[in-house]
PyMOL CGO cylinders between C-alpha atoms (Angstrom):
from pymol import cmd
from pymol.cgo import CYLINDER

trace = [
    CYLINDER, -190.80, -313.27, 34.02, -192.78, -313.76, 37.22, 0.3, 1, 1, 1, 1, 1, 1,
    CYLINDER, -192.78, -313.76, 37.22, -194.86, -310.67, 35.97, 0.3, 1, 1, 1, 1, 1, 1,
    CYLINDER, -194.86, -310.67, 35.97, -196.01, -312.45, 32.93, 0.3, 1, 1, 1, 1, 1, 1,
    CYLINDER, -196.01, -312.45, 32.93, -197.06, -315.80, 34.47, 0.3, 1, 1, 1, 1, 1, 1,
    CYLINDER, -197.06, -315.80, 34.47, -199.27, -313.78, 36.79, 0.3, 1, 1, 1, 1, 1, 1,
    CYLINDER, -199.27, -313.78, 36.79, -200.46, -311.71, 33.82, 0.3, 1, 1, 1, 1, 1, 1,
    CYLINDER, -200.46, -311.71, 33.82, -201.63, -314.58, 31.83, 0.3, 1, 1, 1, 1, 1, 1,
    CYLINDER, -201.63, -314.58, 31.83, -203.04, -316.26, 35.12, 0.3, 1, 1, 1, 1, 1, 1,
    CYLINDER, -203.04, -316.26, 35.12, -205.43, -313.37, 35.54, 0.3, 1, 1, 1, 1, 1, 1,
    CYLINDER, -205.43, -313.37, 35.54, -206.38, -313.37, 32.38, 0.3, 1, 1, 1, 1, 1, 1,
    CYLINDER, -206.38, -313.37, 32.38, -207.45, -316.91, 32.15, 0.3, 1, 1, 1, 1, 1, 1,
    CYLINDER, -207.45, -316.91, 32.15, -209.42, -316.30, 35.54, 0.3, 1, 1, 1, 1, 1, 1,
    CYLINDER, -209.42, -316.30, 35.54, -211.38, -313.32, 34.20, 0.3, 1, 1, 1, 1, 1, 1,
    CYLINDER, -211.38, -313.32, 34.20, -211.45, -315.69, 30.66, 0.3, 1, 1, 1, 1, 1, 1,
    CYLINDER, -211.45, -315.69, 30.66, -213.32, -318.19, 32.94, 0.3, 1, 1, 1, 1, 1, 1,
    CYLINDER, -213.32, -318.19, 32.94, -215.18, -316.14, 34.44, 0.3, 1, 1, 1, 1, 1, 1,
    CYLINDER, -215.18, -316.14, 34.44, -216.86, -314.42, 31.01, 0.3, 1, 1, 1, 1, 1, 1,
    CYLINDER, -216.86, -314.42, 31.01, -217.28, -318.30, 29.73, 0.3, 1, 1, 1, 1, 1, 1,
    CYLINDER, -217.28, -318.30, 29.73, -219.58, -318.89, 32.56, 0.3, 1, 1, 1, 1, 1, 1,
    CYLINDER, -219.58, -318.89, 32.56, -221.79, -315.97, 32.57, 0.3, 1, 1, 1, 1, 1, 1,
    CYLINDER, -221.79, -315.97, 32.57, -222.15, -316.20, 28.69, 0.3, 1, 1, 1, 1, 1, 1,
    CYLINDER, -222.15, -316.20, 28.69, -222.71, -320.29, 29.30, 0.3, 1, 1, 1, 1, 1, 1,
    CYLINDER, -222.71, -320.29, 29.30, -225.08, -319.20, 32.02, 0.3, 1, 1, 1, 1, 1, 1,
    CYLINDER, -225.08, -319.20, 32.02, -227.24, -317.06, 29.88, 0.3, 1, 1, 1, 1, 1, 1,
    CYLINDER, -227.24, -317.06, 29.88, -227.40, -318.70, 26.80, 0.3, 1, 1, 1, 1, 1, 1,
    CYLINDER, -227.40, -318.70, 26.80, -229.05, -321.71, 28.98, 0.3, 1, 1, 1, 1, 1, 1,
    CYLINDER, -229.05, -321.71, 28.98, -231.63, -319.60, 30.52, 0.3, 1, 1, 1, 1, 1, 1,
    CYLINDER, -231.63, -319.60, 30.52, -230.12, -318.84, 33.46, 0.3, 1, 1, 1, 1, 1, 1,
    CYLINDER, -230.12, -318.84, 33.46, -229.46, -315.74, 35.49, 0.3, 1, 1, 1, 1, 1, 1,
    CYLINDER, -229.46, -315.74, 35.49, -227.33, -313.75, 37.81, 0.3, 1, 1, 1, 1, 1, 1,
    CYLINDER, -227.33, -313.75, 37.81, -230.50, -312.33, 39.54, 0.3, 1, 1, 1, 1, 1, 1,
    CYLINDER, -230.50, -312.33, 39.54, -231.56, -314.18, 42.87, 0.3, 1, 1, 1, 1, 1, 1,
    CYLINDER, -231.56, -314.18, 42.87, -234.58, -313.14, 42.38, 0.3, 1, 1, 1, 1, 1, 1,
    CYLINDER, -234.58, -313.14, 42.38, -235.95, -310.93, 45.32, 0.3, 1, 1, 1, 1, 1, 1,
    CYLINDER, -235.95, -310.93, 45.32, -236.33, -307.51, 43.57, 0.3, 1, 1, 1, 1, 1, 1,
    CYLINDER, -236.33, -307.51, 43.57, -237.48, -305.75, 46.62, 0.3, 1, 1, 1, 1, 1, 1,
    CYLINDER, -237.48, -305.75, 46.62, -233.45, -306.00, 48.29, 0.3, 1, 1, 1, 1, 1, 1,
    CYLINDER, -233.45, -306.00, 48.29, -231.76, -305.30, 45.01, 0.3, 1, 1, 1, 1, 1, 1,
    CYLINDER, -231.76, -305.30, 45.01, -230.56, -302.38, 44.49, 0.3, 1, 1, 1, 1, 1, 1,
    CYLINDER, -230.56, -302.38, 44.49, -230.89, -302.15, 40.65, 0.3, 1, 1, 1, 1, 1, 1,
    CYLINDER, -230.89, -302.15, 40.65, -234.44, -303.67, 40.81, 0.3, 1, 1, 1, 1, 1, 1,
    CYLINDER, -234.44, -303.67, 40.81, -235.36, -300.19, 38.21, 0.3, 1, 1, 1, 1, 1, 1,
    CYLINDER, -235.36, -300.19, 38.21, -232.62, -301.16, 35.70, 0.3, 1, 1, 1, 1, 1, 1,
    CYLINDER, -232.62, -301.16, 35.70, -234.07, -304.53, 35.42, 0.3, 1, 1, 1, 1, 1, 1,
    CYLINDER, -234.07, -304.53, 35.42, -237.59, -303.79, 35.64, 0.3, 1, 1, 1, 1, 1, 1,
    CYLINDER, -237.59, -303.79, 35.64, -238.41, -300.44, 34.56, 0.3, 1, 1, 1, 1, 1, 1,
    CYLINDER, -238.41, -300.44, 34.56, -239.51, -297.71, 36.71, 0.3, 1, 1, 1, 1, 1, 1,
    CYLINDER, -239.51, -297.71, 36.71, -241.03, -298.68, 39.90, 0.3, 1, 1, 1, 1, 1, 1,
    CYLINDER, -241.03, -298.68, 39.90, -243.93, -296.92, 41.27, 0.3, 1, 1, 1, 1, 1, 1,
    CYLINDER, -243.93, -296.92, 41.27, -243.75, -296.17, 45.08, 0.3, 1, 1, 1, 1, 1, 1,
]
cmd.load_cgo(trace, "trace")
């Protein structure tokens, strides 16, 4: 029994979780802070950067 409780406690956790990134983005917002020259998938986001 304990098992399941937990199971469905996760689940509404990660649930949450989606729900605010998708509420995030449709608003305009983003997960990106914004410095591109720390992040380390600044090339997924932007393309191909030239050294």
């Amino acid at each position: 029994m304990a098992t399941v409780v937990i199971g469905i406690i996760v689940a509404a956790v990660i649930s949450a979780a989606a729900y605010k990134i998708y509420s995030d983005k449709k608003k305009g917002k983003s997960a990106c802070g914004g410095k591109c020259s720390c992040c380390g998938g600044g090339c997924a986001c932007h393309g191909e950067m030239k050294k």
